[in-house]
C-alpha positions in Angstrom: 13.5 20.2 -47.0 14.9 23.0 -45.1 17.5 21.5 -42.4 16.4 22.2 -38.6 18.1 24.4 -36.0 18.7 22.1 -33.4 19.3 25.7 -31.2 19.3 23.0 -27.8 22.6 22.5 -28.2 23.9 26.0 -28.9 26.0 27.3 -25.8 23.4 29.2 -23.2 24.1 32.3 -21.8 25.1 31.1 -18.5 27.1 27.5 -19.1 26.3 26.1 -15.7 24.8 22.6 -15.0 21.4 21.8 -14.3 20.3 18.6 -12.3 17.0 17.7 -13.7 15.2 18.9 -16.6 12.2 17.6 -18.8 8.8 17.4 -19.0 6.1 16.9 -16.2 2.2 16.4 -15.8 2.3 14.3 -18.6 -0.5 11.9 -18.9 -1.3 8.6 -20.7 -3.0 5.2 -20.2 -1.2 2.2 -18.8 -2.2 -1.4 -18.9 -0.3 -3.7 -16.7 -0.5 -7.7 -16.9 0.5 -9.5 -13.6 -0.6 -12.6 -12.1 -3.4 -13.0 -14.3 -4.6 -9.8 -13.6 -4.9 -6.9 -15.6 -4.8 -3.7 -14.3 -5.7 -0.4 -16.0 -3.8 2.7 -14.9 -3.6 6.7 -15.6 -0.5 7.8 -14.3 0.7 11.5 -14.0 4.3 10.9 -15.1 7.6 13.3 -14.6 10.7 12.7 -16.4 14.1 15.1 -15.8 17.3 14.4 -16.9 20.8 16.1 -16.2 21.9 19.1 -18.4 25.5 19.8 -18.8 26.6 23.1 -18.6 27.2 23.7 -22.7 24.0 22.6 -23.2 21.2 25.4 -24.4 18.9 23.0 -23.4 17.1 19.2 -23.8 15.1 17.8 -26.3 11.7 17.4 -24.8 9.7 15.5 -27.8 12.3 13.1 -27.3 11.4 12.2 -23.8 7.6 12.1 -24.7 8.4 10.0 -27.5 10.4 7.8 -24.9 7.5 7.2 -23.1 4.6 6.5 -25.3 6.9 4.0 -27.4 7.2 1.7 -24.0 3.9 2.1 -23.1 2.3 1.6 -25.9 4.4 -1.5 -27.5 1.7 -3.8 -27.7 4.6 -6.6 -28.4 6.3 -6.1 -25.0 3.4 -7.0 -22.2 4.0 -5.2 -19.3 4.4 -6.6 -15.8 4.8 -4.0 -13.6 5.3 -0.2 -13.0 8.9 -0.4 -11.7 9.8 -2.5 -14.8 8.8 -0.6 -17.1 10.2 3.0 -15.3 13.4 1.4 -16.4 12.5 0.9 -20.0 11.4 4.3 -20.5 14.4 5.5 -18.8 16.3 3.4 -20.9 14.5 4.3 -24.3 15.1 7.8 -22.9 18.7 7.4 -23.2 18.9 6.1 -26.5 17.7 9.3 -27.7 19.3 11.6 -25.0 22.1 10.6 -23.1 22.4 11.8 -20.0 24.9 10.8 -16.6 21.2 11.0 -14.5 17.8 10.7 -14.5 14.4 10.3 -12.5 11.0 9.5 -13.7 7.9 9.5 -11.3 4.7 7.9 -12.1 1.5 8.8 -9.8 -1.9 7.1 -10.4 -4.8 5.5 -8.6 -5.1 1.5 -7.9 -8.1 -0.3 -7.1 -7.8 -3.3 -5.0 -10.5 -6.1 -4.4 -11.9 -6.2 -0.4 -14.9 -7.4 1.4 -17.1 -5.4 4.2 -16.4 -6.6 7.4 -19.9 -8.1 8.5 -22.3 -8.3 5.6 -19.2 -9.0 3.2 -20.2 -6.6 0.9 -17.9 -7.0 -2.4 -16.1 -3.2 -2.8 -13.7 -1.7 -4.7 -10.9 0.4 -2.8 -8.5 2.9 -3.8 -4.7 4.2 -2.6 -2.8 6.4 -4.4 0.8 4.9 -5.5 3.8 6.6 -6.7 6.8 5.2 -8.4 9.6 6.8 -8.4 13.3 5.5 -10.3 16.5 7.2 -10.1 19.1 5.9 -12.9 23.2 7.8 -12.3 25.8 6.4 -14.7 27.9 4.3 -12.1 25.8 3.3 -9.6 23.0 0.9 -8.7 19.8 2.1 -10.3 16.9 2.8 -7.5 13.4 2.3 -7.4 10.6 3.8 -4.5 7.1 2.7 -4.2 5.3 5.3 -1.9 1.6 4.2 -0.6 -1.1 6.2 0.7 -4.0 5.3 2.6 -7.0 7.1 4.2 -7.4 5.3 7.9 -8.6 7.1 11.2 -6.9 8.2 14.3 -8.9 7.6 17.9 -7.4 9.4 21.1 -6.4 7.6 23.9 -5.7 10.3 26.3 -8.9 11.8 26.0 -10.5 8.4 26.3 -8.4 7.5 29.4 -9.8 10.7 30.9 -13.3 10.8 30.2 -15.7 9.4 32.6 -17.5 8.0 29.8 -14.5 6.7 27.7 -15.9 9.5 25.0 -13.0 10.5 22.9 -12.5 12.3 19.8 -11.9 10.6 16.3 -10.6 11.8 12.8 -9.6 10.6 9.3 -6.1 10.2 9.1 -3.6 9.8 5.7 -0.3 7.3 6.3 1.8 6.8 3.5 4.7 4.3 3.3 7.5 4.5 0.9 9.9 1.5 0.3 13.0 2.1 -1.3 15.3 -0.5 -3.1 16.2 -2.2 -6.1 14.0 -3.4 -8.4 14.5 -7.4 -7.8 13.2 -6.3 -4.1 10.5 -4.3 -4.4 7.1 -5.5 -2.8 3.6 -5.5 -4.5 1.5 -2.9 -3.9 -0.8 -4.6 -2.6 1.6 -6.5 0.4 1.9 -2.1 1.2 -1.5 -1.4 1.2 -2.2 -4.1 4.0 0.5 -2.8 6.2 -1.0 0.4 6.2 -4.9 -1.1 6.7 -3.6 -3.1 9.0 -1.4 -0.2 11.0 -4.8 2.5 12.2 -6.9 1.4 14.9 -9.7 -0.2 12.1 -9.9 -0.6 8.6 -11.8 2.0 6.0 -14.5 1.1 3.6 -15.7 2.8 0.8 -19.0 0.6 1.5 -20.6 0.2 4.6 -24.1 -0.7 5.6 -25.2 -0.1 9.3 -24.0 -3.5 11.2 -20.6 -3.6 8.8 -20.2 0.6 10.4 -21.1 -0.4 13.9 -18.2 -3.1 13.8 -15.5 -0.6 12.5 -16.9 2.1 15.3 -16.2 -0.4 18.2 -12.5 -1.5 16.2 -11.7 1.7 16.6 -12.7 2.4 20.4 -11.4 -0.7 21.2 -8.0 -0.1 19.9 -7.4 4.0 20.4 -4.2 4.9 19.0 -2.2 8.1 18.7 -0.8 9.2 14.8 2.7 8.5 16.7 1.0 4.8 17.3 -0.1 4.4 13.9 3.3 6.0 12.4 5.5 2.9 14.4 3.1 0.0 13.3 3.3 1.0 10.0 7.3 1.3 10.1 7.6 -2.3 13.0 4.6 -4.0 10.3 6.4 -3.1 7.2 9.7 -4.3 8.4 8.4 -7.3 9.9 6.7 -8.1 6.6 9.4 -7.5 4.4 12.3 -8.9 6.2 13.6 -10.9 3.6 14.3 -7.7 1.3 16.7 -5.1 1.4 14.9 -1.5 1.7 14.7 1.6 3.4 11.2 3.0 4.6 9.8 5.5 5.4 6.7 6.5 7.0 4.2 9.5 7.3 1.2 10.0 8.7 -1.0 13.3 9.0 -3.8 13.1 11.4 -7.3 15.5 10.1 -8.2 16.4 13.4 -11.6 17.1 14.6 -11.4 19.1 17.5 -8.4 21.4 16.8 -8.2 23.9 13.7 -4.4 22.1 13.2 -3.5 19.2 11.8 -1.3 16.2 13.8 2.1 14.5 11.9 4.4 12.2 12.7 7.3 10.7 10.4 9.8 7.8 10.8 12.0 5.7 9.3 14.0 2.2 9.2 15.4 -0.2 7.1 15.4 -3.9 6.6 19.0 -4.7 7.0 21.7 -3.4 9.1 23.4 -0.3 7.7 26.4 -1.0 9.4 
């Protein structure tokens, strides 16, 4: 058999460094074990590693190969997502060394909840992404991000209506916690700061009496997307203060009387920096 060309790692044309390279939009199926539940995920994933600057270029089928050997070794049960980032980028390694690397993994999770007055058994969903940055001296790094579709009620408008009639509006926060992997919180612990943060919680299922109650939640407790962005930031660090993370928080209100859109954006940590 004819030897291959490896022409990746013939000198390019321009010998200058690149900072990430490899593949992205790669999808597979994921099956994680924890706490006696089993979760079943389809993650969009993104791996990238460093090139040097001799370097034509990387070996992709090795960083596919990297990923579908971790996921799919039925021998090693998986536990969580952050764990296993680190295997792959591990496994990735072994094939391709490299001084850094990040991987992303982007799916859907489904979490177990109850309508508010007929308790209605309903399945909702928040996007997660997990992210893990590995550099060749330092402390590898691990970011859960969580999104969640809440509403936004105003309280100026309120305050100067007659009526108390006020406008209202879907609105998206996300929180990201940062950190190593030994303090990392569960996805789910995020996804109740964020419910928790809007002025009511959203259902996927709601029959007349369960909508009435979140309607008068959410006049009863108006709230600006600046409100909503500092309870999820004061909650999360409140509810995490025995780890060590940075957060971060975003949240984009839809809304419903303007052709624009309303942000806000923050961040603290759970420790003191200095």
């Amino acid at each position: 058999m004819k030897n291959q060309i490896e022409t990746q790692n013939e000198k390019p044309m321009n010998e200058i460094s690149l900072d990430y390279v490899g593949i992205t939009n790669f999808k597979t199926l994921l099956v994680i074990t924890r706490d006696g539940k089993t979760f079943h995920l389809t993650p969009v994933i993104e791996a990238t590693i460093n090139l040097p600057a001799e370097m034509k270029g990387i070996h992709m089928s090795r960083i596919c190969e990297s990923i579908v050997e971790i996921i799919n070794d039925e021998r090693n049960a998986h536990h969580s997502v952050e764990e296993l980032s680190l295997q792959v980028l591990k496994k990735i390694k072994e094939k391709h060394p490299f001084s850094h690397a990040h991987l992303s993994l982007n799916f859907d999770f489904f979490y177990e909840t109850k309508t508010p007055v007929t308790k209605k058994k309903t399945f909702e969903v928040t996007n997660v992404t997990v992210e893990t940055w590995v550099k060749d001296g330092s402390e590898d790094q691990i970011a859960i991000s969580i999104e969640y579709i809440g509403n936004t009620v105003c309280p100026h408008a309120m305050e100067n209506n007659p009526e108390k009639r006020t406008h209202v509006q879907r609105a998206l926060g996300k929180l990201t916690a940062k950190g190593t992997l030994d303090q990392m919180p569960s996805f789910e612990s995020m996804a109740s700061v964020l419910k928790k943060s809007f002025p009511a919680e959203t259902f996927a299922i709601l029959k007349t009496t369960d909508e009435q109650f979140v309607i008068d939640r959410m006049h009863e407790n108006p709230m600006f997307v600046e409100d909503v962005c500092r309870n999820i930031l004061a909650r999360s660090k409140e509810s995490f203060s025995d780890k060590k993370l940075d957060l971060a928080a975003i949240v984009k209100s839809f809304e419903s009387i303007h052709k624009h859109d309303v942000i806000a954006k923050g961040s603290t940590t759970t420790y003191n920096k200095n």
